[in-house]
DRENDO-1510 file (C-alpha; in Angstrom, 1 decimal, always signed):
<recs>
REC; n; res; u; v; w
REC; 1; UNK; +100.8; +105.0; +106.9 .
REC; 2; UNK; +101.4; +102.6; +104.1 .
REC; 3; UNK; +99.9; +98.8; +103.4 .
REC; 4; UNK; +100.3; +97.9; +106.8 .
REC; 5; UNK; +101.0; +98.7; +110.9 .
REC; 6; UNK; +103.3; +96.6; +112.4 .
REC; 7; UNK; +103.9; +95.8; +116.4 .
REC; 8; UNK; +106.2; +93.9; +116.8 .
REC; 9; UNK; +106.1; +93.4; +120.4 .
REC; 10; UNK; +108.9; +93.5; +122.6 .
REC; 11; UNK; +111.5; +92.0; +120.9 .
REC; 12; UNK; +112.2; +92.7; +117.5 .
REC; 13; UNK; +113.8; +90.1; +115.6 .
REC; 14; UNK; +116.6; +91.6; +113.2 .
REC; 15; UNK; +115.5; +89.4; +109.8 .
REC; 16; UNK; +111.9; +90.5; +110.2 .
REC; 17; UNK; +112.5; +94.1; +110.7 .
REC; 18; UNK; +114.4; +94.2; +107.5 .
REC; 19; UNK; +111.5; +92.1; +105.5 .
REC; 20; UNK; +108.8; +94.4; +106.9 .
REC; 21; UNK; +110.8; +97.6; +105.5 .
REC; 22; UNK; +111.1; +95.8; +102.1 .
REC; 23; UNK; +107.2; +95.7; +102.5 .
REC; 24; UNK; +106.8; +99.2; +102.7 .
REC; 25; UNK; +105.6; +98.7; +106.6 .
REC; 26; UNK; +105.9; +101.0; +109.9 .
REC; 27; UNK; +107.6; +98.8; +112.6 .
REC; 28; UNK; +107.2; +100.1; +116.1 .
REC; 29; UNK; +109.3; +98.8; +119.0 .
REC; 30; UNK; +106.4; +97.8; +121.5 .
REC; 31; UNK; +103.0; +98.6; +122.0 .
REC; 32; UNK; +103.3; +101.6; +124.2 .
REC; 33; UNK; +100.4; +103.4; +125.3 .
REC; 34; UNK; +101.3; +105.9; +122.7 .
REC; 35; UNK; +100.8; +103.4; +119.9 .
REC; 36; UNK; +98.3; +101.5; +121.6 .
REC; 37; UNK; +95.9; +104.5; +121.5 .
REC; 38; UNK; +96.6; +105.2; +118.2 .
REC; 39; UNK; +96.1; +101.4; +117.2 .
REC; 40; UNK; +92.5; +102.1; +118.9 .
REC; 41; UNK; +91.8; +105.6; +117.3 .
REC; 42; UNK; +91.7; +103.7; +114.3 .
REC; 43; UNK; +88.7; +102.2; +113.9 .
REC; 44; UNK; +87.3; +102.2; +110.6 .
REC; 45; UNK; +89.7; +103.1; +109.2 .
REC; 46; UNK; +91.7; +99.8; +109.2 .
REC; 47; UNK; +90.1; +98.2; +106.3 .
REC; 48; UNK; +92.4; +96.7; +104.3 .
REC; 49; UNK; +95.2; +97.0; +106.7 .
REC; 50; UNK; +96.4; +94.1; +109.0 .
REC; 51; UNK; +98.4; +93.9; +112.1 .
REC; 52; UNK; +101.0; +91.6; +112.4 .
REC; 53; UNK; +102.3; +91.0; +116.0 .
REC; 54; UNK; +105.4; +89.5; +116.8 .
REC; 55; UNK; +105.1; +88.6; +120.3 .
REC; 56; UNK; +107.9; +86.9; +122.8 .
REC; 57; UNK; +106.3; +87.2; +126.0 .
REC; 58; UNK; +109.3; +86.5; +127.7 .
REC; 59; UNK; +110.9; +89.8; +126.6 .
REC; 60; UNK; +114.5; +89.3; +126.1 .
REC; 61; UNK; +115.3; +92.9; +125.4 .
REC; 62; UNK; +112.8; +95.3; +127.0 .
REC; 63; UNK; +112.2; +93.1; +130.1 .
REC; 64; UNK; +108.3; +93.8; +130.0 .
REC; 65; UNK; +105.5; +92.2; +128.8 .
REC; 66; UNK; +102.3; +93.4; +127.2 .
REC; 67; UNK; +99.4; +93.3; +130.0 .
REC; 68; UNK; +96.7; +90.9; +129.3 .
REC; 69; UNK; +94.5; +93.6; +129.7 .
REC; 70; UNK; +95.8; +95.8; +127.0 .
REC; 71; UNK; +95.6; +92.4; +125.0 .
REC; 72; UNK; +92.3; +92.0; +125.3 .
REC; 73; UNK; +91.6; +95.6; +124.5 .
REC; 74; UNK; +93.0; +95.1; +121.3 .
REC; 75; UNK; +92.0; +92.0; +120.2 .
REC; 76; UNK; +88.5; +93.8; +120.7 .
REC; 77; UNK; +89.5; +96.3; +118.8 .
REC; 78; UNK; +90.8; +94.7; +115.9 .
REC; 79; UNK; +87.8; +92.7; +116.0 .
REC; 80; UNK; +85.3; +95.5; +116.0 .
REC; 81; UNK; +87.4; +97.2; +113.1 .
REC; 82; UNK; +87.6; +94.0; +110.9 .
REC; 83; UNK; +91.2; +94.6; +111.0 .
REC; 84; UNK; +92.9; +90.6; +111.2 .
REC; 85; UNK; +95.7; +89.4; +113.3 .
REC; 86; UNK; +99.0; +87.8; +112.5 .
REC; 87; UNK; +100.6; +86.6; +115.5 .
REC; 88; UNK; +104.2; +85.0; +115.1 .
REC; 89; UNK; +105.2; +83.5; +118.7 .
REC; 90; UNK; +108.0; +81.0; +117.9 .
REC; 91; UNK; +109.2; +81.0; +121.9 .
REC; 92; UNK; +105.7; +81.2; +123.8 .
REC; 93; UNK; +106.1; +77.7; +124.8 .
REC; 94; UNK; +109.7; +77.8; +126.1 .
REC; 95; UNK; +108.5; +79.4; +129.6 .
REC; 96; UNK; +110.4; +78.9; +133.0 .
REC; 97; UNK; +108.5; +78.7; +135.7 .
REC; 98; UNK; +105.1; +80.2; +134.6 .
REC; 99; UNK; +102.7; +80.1; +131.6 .
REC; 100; UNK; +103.0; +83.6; +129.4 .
REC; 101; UNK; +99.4; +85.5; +128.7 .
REC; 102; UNK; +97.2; +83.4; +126.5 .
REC; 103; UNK; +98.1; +84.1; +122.4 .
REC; 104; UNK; +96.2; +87.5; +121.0 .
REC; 105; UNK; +94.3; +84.9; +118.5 .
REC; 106; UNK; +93.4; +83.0; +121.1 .
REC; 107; UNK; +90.9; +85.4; +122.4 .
REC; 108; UNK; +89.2; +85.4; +118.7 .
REC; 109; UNK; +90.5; +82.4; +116.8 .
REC; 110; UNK; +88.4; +83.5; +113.8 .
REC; 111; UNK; +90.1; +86.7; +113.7 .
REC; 112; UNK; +93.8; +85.9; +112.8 .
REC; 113; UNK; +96.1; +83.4; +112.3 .
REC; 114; UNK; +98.6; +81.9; +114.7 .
REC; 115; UNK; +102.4; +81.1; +113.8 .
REC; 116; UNK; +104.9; +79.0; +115.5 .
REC; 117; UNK; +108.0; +77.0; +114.9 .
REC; 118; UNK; +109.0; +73.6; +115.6 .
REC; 119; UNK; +112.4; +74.7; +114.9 .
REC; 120; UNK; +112.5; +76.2; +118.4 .
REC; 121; UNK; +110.7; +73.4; +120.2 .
REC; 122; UNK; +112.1; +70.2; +118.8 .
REC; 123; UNK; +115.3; +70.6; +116.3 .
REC; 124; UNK; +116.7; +73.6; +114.8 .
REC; 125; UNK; +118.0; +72.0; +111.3 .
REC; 126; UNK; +114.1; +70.9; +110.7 .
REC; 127; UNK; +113.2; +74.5; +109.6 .
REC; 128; UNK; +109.5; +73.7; +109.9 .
REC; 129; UNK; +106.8; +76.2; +111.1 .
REC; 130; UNK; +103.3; +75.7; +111.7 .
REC; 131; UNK; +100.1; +78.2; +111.7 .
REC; 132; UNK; +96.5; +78.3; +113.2 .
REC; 133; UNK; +94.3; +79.5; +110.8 .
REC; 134; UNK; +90.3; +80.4; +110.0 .
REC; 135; UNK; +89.1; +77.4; +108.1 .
REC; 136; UNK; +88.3; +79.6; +105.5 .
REC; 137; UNK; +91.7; +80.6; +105.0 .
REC; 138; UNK; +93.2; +77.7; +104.0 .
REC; 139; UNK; +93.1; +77.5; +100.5 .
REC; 140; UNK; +94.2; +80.7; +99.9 .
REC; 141; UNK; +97.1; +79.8; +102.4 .
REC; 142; UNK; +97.9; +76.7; +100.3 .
REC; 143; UNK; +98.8; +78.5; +97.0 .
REC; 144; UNK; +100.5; +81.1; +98.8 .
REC; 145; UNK; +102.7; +78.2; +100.6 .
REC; 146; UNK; +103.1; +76.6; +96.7 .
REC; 147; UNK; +104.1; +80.1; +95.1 .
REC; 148; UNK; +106.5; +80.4; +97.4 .
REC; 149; UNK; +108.7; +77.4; +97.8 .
REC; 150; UNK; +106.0; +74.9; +96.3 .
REC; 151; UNK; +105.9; +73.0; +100.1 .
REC; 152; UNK; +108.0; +72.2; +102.8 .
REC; 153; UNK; +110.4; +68.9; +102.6 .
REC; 154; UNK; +108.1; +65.6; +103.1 .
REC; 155; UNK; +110.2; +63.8; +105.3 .
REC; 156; UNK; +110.5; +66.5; +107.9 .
REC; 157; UNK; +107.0; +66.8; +108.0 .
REC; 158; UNK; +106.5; +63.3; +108.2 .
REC; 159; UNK; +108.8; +63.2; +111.1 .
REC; 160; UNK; +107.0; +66.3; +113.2 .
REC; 161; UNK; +103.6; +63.9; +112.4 .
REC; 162; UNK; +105.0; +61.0; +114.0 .
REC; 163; UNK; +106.2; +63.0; +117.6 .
REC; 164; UNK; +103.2; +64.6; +117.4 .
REC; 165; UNK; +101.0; +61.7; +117.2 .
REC; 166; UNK; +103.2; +59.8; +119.9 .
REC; 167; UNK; +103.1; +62.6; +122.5 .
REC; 168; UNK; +106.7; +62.7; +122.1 .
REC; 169; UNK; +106.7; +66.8; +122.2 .
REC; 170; UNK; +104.5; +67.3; +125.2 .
REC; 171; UNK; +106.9; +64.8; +126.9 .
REC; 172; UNK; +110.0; +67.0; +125.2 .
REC; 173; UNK; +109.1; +70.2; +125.4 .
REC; 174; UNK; +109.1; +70.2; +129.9 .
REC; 175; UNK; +112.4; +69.0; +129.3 .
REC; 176; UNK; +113.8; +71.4; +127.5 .
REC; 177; UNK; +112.3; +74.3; +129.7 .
REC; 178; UNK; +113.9; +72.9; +132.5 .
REC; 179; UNK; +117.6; +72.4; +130.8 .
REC; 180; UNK; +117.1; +75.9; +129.2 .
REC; 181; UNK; +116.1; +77.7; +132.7 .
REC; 182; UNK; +119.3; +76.1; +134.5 .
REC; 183; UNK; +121.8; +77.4; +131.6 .
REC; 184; UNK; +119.9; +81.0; +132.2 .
REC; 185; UNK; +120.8; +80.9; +135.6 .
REC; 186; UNK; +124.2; +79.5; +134.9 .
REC; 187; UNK; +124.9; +82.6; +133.0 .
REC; 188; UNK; +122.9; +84.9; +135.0 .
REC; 189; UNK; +125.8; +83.6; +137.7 .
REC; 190; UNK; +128.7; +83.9; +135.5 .
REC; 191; UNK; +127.8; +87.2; +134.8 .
REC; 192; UNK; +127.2; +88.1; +138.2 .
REC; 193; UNK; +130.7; +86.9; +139.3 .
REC; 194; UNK; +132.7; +88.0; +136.6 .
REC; 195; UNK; +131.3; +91.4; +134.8 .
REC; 196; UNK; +131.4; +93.2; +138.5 .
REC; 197; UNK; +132.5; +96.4; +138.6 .
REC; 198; UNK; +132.5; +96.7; +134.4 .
REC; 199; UNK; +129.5; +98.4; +134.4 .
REC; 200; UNK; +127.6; +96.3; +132.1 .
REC; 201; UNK; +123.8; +95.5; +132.6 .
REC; 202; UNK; +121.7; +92.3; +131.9 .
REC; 203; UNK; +118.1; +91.2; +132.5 .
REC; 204; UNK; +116.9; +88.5; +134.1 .
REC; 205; UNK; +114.7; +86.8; +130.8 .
REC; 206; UNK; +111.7; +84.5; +132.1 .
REC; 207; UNK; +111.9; +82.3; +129.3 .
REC; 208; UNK; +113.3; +82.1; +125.5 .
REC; 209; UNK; +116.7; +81.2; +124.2 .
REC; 210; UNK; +118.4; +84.1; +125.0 .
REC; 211; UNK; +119.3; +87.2; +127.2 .
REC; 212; UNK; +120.2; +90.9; +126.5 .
REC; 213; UNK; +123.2; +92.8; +128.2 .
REC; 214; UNK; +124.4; +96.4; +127.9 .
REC; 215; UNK; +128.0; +97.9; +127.4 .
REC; 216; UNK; +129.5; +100.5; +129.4 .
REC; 217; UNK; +129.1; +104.4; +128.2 .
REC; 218; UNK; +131.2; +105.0; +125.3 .
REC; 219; UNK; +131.3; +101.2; +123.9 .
REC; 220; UNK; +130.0; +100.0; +120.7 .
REC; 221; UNK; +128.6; +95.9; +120.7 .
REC; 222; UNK; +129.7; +95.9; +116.9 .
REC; 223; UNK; +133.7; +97.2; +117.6 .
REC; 224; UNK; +133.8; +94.9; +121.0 .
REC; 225; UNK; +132.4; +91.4; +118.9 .
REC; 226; UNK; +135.9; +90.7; +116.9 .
REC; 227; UNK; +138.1; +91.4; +119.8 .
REC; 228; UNK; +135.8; +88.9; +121.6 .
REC; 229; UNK; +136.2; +86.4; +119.0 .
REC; 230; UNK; +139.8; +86.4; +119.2 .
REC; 231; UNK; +139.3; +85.0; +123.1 .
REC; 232; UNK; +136.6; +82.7; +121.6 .
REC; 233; UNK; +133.5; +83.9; +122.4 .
REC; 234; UNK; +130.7; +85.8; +120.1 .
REC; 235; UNK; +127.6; +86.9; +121.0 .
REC; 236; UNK; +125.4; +89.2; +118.3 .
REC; 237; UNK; +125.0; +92.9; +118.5 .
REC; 238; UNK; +121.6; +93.9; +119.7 .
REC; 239; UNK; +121.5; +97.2; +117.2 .
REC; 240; UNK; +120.1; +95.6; +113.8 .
REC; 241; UNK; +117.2; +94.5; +116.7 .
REC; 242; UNK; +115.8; +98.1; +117.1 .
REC; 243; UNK; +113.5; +99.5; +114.8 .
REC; 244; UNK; +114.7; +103.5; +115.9 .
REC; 245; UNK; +117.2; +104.9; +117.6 .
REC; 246; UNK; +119.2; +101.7; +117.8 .
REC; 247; UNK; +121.7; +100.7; +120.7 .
REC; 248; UNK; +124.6; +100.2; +119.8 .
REC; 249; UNK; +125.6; +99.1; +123.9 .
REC; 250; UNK; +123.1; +96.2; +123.8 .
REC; 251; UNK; +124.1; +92.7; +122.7 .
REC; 252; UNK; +122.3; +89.1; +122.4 .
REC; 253; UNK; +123.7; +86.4; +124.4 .
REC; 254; UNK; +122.6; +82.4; +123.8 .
REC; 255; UNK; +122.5; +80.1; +126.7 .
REC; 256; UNK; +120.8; +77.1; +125.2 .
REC; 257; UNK; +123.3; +75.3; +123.6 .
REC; 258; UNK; +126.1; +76.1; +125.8 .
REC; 259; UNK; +127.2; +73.4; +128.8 .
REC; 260; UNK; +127.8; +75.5; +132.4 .
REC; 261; UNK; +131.4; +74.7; +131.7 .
REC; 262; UNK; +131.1; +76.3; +128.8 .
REC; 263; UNK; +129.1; +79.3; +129.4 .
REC; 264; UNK; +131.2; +80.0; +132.6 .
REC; 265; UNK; +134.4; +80.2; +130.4 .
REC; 266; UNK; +132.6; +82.3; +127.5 .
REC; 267; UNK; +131.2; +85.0; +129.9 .
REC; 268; UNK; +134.5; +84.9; +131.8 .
REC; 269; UNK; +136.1; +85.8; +128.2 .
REC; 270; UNK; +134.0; +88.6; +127.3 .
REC; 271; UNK; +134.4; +90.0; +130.9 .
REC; 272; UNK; +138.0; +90.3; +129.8 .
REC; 273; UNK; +137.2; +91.6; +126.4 .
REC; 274; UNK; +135.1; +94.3; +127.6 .
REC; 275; UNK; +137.8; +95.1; +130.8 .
REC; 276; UNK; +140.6; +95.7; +128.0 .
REC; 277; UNK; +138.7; +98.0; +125.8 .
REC; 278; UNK; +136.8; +99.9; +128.7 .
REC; 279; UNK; +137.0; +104.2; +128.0 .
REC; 280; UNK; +138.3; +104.2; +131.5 .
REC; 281; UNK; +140.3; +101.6; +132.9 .
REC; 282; UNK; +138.7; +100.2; +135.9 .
REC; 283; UNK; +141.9; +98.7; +138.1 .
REC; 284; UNK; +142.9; +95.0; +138.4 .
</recs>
């Protein structure tokens, strides 16, 4: 094992994975009970080492969360072995219809740091994150925030500030969780109606921005996208997600800035795209 162990969690997001390879790190796809006994087995021996967790409870690709149980277990863990947490949850807050599981850092605020984006909450073009931290942390954080791009643009921060200070986000943020849940369930229809017999396979996501679908056997997500986009629709294919054994079936789809009108005519496309390029025709 090298620097570091990485869980990602259940979803792995693309841009990450390749930054943690540059860093010489181990990503793992979830926190099976394989790697959550080896996480445990540890011990002592994680001085030095840190885990960084990229959680999105709402699971867009593997369609299960980590238990709280199993949470807490490691949080204990990690707090017996001196080993600190970096938690990166930019879509925790953009639930449906229930809370997700309480952060890992939560359970031991001293013990990690917290990461979250305002990009995904309140406007994308802001490119503005935000961390919990140990108080004792902060300077250290502070030069490493000023070698890197000396500090984030003024007047965006001074803009988050102001909603903050308002209660403009607490009032925002219910609002978009119930425009983002009816465009899930818009497409969640749409793909109902129109992928039947085809095949393909979706999940049912909770919460987030987004929801995962499958090909038929002997498709490719990567061939099928520029066929797609010549009926104007794209979507992303899911294999630069994986961190093994990648699936080259799997693909992203985005709901949230989509009208119904909209979405019903995308997904109606790709149900064409993927009927013309089927291995076996399935009959009009």
């Amino acid at each position: 094992m090298d620097a570091r162990f990485v869980v990602p969690g259940p979803l792995d997001v693309a841009g990450t994975l390749s930054r943690y390879r540059l860093w010489g790190e181990d990503p793992v796809n979830r926190l099976s009970d394989g790697v959550f006994r080896r996480a445990i087995k540890w011990e002592g021996r994680w001085r030095g080492y840190e885990l960084r967790w990229s959680d999105d409870v709402h699971a867009p690709r593997l369609t299960v969360s980590v238990p709280g149980a199993r949470r807490a277990a490691l949080v204990q863990a990690a707090a017996e072995a001196g080993l600190p947490i970096v938690e990166d949850n930019p879509y925790g807050d953009l639930w449906f219809d229930a809370p997700p599981p309480a952060p890992l850092t939560a359970r031991n605020p001293d013990g990690g740091l917290y990461l979250g984006s305002f990009s995904k909450i309140l406007a994308p073009g802001l490119r503005l994150g935000f961390l919990v931290a140990p108080a004792a942390l902060y300077p250290k954080l502070l030069q490493a925030k000023q070698a890197a791009d000396l500090h984030s643009p003024s007047f965006n921060q001074r803009l988050v500030s102001a909603v903050l200070k308002d209660g403009f986000l607490e009032r925002h943020v219910p609002t978009i969780r119930a425009l983002y849940a009816s465009q899930c369930r818009a497409m969640l229809a749409a793909l109902e109606r129109e992928m039947a017999g085809l095949g393909v396979q979706w999940n049912a996501p909770d919460g987030g921005m987004f929801l995962w679908a499958r090909l038929p056997e002997g498709m490719d997500a990567t061939a099928l996208l520029p066929h797609a986009v010549e009926r104007g629709v794209a979507f992303v294919p899911g294999a630069p997600f994986f961190t093994d054994a990648p699936d080259t079936r799997s693909l992203r789809l985005s709901f949230v800035t989509a009208t119904v009108e909209q979405i019903d005519r995308g997904i109606a496309a790709l149900a064409q795209t993927v009927r013309e390029h089927l291995p076996t025709p399935v009959p009009a």
